[in-house]
ROMILUM-475006 format. One record per residue (C-alpha): residue in one letter; x, y, z. Coordinates in steps of 0.02 Angstrom, whole numbers, padded with zeros to 5 digits. Example, Ala and Ser with C-alpha at 12.3 -4.5 7.8 and 13.67 -1.06 7.14 Angstrom:
! ROMILUM-475006
+------+--------+--------+--------+
: type :      x :      y :      z :
+------+--------+--------+--------+
:    A :  00615 : -00225 :  00390 :
:    S :  00684 : -00053 :  00357 :
+------+--------+--------+--------+
END
This chain:
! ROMILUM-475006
+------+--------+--------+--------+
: type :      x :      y :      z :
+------+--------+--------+--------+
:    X : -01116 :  00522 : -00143 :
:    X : -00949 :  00473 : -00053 :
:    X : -00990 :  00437 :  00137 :
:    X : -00851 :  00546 :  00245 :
:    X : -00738 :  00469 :  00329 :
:    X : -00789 :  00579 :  00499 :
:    X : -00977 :  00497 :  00470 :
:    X : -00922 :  00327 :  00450 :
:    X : -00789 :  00333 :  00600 :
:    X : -00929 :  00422 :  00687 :
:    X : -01057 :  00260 :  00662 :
:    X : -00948 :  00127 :  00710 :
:    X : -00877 :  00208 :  00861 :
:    X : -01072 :  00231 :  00916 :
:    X : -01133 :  00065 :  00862 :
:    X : -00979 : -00029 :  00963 :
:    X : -01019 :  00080 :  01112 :
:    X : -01199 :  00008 :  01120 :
:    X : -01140 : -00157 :  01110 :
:    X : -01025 : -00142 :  01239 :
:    X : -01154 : -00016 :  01336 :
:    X : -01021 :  00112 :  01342 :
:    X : -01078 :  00287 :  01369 :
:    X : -01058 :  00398 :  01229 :
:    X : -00976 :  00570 :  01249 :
:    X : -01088 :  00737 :  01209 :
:    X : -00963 :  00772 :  01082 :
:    X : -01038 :  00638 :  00983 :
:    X : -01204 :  00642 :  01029 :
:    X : -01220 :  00798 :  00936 :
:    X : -01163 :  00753 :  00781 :
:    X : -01271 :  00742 :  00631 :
:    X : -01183 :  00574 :  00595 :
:    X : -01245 :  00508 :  00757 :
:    X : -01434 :  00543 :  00740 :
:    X : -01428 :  00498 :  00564 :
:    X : -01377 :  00341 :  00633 :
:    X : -01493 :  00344 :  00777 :
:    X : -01652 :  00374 :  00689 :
:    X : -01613 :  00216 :  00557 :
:    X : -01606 :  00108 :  00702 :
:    X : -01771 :  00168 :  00776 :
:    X : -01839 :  00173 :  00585 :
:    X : -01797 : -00026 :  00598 :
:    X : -01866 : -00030 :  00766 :
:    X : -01722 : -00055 :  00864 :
:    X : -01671 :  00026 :  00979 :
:    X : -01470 :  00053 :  01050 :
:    X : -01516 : -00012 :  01230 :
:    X : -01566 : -00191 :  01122 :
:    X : -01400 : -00180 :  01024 :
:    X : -01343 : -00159 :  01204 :
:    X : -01406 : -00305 :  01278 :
:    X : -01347 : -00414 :  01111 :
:    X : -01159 : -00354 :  01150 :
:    X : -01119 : -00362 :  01335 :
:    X : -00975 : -00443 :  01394 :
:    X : -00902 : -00478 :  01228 :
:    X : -00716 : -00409 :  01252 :
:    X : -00601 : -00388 :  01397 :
:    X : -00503 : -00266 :  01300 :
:    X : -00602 : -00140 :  01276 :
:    X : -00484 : -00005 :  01174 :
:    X : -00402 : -00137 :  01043 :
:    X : -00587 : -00213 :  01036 :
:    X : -00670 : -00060 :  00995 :
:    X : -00543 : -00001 :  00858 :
:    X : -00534 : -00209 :  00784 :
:    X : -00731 : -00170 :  00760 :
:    X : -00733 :  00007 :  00709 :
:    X : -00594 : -00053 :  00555 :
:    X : -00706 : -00194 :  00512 :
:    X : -00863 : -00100 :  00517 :
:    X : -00813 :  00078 :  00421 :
:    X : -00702 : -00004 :  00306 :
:    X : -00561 :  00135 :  00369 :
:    X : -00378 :  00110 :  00446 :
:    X : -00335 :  00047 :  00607 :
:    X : -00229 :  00218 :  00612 :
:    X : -00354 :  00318 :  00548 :
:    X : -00502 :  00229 :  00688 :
:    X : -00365 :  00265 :  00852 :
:    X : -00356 :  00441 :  00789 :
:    X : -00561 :  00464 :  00799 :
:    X : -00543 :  00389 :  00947 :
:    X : -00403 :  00487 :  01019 :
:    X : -00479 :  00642 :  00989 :
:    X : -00639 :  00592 :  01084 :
:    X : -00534 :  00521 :  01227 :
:    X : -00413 :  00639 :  01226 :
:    X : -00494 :  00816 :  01176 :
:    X : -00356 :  00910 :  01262 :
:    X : -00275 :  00864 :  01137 :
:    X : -00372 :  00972 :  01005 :
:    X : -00375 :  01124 :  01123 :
:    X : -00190 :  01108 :  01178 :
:    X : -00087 :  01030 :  01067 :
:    X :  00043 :  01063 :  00960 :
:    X : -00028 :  01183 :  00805 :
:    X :  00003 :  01076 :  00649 :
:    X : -00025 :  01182 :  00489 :
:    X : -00117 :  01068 :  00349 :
:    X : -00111 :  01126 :  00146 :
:    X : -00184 :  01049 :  00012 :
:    X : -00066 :  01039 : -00148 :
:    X : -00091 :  01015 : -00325 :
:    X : -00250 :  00983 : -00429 :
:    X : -00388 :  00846 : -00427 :
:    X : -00461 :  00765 : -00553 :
:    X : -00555 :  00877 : -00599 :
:    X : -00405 :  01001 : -00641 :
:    X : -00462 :  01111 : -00472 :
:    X : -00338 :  01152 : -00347 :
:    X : -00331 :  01121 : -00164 :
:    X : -00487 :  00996 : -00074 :
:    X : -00659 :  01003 : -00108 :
:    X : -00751 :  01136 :  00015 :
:    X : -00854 :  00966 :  00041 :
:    X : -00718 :  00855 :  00090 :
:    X : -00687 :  00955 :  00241 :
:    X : -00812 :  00862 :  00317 :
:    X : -00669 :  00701 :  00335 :
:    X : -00564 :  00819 :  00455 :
:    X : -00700 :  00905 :  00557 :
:    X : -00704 :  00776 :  00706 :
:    X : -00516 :  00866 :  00727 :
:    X : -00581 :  01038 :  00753 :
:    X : -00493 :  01126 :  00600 :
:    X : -00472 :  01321 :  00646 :
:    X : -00389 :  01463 :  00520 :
:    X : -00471 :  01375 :  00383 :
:    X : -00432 :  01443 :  00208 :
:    X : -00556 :  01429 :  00091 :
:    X : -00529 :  01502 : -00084 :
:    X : -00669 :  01475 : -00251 :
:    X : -00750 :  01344 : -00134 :
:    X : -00579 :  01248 : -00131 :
:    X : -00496 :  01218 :  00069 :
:    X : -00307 :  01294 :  00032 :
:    X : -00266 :  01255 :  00201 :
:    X : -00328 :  01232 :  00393 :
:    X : -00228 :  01214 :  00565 :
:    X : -00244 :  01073 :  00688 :
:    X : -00204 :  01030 :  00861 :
:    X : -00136 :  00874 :  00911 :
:    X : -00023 :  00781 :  01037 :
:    X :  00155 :  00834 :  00985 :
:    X :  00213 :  00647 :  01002 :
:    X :  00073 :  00585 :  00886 :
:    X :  00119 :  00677 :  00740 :
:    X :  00177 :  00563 :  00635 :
:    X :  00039 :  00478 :  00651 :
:    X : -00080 :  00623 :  00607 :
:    X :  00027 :  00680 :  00445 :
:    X : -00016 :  00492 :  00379 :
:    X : -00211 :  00513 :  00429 :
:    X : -00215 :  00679 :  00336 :
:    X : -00104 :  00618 :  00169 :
:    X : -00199 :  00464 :  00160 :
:    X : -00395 :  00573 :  00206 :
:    X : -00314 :  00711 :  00065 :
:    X : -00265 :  00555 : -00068 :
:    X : -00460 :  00494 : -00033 :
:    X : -00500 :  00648 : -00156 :
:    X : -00340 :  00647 : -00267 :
:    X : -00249 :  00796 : -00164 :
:    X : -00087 :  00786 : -00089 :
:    X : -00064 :  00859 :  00083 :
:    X :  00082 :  00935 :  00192 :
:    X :  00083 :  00955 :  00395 :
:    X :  00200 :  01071 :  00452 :
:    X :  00230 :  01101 :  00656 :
:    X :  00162 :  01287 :  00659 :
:    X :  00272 :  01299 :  00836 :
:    X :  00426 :  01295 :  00713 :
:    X :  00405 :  01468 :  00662 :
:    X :  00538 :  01459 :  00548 :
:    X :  00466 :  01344 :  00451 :
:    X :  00281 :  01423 :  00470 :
:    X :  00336 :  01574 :  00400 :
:    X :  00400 :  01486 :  00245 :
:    X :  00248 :  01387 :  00225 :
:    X :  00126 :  01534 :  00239 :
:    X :  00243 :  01641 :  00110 :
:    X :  00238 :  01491 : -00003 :
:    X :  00051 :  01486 :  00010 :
:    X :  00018 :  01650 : -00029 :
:    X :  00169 :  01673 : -00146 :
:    X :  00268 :  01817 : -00066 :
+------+--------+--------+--------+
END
């Protein structure tokens, strides 16, 4: 089974904060990815307070440190790493930001339009709402994200989408004009 890409961002971000004995925000304390993680340490008998005292002091820039290791680690983007990390360290940004509607075009290869219901997984660090779900296929969902940083979020989502063969759009839902075409051409009025 295909790791997600939330699980393995997820990992490294916790594993780099207990080397640099960083704090780690309730929003990721609560993920399944983080006590999955969690109890294979203490399965091995160690625990993140000895990963802790292993990594002190090892970086005096902590941001381009923590995403050089998270890359390294997951295997994932330097793109796709910042934008895990932005939406810890900047969850206004998920609550706030600029709506950007996300649909899933074309067929896999298994013939089956839209994502796997399963791949949703790889976007739910970004709080999808309005998610569309049709024959246990994601149609479409709507994020929130800094309206600067888009560009930058259309590339995570096409290149998270291509992971399973789909091809993704992102469309700024505060361009109604636009929206409105988008939502006719998904539902094919």
């Amino acid at each position: 089974m295909m790791t997600s890409i939330a699980e393995r961002l997820t990992r490294s971000y916790c594993l780099f904060h207990w080397l640099q004995v960083k704090p780690i925000p309730d929003s990721v304390r609560t993920s399944l990815a983080y006590s999955t993680l969690e109890q294979e340490l203490l399965s091995l008998k160690v625990r993140p307070e000895d990963l802790a005292a292993v990594g002190a002091d090892v970086t005096d820039n902590f941001e381009e440190s923590r995403l050089a290791f998270m890359v390294r680690y997951s295997g994932l983007t330097w793109s796709t790493c910042s934008i895990f990390c932005d939406a810890i360290d900047h969850a206004e940004w998920l609550l706030a930001g600029t709506p950007l509607l996300v649909q899933f075009k074309g067929v896999d290869s298994s013939g089956q339009p839209g994502l796997p219901k399963a791949a949703l997984s790889d976007f739910m660090f970004l709080k999808p709402s309005n998610v569309w779900i049709d024959n246990n296929r994601v149609v479409s969902f709507t994020v929130r994200w800094n309206k600067h940083e888009q560009r930058r979020m259309e590339r995570f989502i096409r290149l998270a989408s291509a992971r399973h063969g789909i091809e993704a759009t992102v469309v700024n839902v505060a361009q109604s004009e636009k929206f409105i075409a988008a939502i006719k051409a998904t539902v094919g009025a």
